[in-house]
C-alpha positions as CSV (number, residue, x, y, z in Angstrom):
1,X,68.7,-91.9,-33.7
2,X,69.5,-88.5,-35.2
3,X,68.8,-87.7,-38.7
4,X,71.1,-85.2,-40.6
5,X,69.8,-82.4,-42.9
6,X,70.5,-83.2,-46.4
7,X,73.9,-81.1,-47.6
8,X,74.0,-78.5,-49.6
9,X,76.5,-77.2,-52.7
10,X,76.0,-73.4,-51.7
11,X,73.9,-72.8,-55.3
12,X,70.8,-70.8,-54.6
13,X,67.4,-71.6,-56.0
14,X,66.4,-69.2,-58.5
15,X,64.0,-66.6,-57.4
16,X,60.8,-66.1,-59.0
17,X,59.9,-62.5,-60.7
18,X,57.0,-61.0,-58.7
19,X,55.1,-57.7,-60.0
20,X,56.7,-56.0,-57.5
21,X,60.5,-57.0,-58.6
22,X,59.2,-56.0,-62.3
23,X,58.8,-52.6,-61.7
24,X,61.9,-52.4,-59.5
25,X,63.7,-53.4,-62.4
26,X,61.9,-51.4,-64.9
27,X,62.7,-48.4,-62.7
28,X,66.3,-49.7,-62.8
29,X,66.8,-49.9,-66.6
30,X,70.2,-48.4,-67.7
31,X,70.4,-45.7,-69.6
32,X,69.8,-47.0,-74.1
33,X,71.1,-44.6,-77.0
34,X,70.1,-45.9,-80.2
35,X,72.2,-44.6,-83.5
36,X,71.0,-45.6,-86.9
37,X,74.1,-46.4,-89.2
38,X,72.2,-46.6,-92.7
39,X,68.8,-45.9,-94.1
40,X,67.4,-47.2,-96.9
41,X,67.3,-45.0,-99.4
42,X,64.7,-47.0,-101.7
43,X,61.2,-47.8,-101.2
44,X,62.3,-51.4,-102.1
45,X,63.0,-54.1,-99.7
46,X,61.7,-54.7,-96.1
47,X,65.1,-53.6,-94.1
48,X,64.7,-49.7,-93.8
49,X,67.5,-49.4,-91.2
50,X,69.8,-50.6,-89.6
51,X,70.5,-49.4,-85.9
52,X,72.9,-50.1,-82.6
53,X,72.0,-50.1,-79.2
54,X,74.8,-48.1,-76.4
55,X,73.4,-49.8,-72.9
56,X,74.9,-48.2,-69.9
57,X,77.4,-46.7,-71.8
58,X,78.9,-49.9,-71.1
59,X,77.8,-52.8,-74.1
60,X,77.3,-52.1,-77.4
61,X,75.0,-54.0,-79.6
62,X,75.5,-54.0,-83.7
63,X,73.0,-55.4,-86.5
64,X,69.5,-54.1,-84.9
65,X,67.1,-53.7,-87.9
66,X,64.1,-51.5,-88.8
67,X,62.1,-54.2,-90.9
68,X,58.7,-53.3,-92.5
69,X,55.9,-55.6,-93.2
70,X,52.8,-55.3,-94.6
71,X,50.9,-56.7,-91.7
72,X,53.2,-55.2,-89.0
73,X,54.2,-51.8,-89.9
74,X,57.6,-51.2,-89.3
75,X,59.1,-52.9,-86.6
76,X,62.7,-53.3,-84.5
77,X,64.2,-56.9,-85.4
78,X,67.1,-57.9,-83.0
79,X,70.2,-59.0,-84.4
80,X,69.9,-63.7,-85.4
81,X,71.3,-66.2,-86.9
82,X,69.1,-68.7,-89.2
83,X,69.8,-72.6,-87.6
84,X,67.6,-74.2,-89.8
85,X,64.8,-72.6,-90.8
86,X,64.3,-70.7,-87.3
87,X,65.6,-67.8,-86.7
88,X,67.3,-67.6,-83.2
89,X,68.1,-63.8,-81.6
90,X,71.5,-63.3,-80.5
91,X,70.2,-60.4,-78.4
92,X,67.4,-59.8,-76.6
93,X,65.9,-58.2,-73.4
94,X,65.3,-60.1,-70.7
95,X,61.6,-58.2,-69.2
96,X,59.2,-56.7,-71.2
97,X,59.8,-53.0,-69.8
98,X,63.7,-53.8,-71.3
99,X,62.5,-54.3,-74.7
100,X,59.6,-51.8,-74.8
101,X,62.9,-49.3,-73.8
102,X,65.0,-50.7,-76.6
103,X,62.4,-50.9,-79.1
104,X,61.2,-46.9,-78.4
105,X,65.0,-46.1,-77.9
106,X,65.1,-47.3,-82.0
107,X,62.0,-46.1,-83.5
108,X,62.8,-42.7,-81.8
109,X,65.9,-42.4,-83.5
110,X,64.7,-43.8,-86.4
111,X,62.2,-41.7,-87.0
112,X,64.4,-38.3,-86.1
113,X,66.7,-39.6,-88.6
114,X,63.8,-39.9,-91.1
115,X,62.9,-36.7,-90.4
116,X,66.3,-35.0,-90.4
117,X,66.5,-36.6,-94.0
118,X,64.0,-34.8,-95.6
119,X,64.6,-31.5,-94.0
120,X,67.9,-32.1,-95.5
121,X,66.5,-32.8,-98.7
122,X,64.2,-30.0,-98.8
123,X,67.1,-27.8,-97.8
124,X,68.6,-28.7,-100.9
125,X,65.6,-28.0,-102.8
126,X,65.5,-24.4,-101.8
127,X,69.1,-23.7,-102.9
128,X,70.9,-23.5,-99.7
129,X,74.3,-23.2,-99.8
130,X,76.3,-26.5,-98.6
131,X,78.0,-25.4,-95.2
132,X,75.1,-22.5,-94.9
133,X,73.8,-22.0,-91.2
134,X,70.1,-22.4,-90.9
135,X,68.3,-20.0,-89.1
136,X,66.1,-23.1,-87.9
137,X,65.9,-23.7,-84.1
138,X,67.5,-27.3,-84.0
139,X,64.8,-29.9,-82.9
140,X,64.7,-31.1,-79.0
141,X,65.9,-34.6,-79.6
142,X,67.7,-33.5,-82.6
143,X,71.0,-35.4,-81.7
144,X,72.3,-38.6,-83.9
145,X,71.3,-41.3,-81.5
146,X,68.2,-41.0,-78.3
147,X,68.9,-41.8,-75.2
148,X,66.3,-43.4,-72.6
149,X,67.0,-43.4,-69.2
C-alpha cells in the first residue's frame, strides 16, 4: 500500500528574519527625503513640526510629526488614527534599521530647518535687504528636505 504526500496550495511558508537577512535589508533601504511643511512658531504645544517622508522616489507619506515631551525630548510620531483610546499607526517601518533611517531622515531635516529659521531671523535683525545675496557659503545639507540613502 502506497501512501501519497499530502497536497499542497502553492502558498510558501513565511521565512524567518535571520541577522544575516537584517543587514541585507538594511543595506538595501531605499533612498528617504524628509521635508518639513510647518514649524511651530510658538513655544506652546507639544507638535513642533510636521514632516513627509519621499521613499524611493516612489511613495509618499503625509502627517509625520515632530512631538516633544518632557520625558522624551523631541521625537518623530508616525502618522494614526485614535480607535478607542489607542492610538494605531497608519505607517510604519517594517525593521528597526527602516525606522532608525526614517526617524534620522526627520530630525535631520528638522533640525536644518530650525536652523535655517533663525539664520533667517537674525538676517533680519541685521537689516538685510529682502532679496539681498548673502555672502554666506550655503550649508552642506542646506537643501529643503535630506535624503538618506
Amino acid at each position: 500500500m502506497q501512501t501519497q504526500a499530502p497536497k499542497t496550495t502553492g502558498a510558501r511558508k513565511p521565512q524567518t528574519a535571520t541577522g544575516q537577512q537584517t543587514e541585507q535589508q538594511a543595506r538595501k533601504l531605499p533612498s528617504i527625503r524628509a521635508d518639513i511643511n510647518w514649524l511651530n512658531p510658538n513655544e506652546e504645544g507639544n507638535i513642533r513640526a510636521s514632516a513627509s517622508l519621499t521613499i524611493g522616489g516612489a511613495f509618499a507619506v503625509h502627517g509625520i510629526k515632530v512631538t516633544r515631551s518632557q520625558s522624551k525630548g523631541d521625537f518623530v510620531s508616525m502618522p494614526s488614527y485614535k480607535k478607542g483610546e489607542e492610538y494605531k499607526d497608519i505607517f510604519h517601518a517594517v525593521t528597526k534599521e527602516a525606522r532608525e533611517a526614517m526617524n534620522d531622515a526627520v530630525m535631520k531635516a528638522y533640525e536644518q530647518k530650525l536652523a535655517d529659521q533663525t539664520q533667517d531671523q537674525g538676517e533680519n535683525l541685521a537689516g538685510g535687504e529682502p532679496g539681498e545675496e548673502q555672502s554666506a557659503e550655503p550649508a552642506e545639507d542646506a537643501e529643503e528636505g535630506q535624503v538618506m540613502t
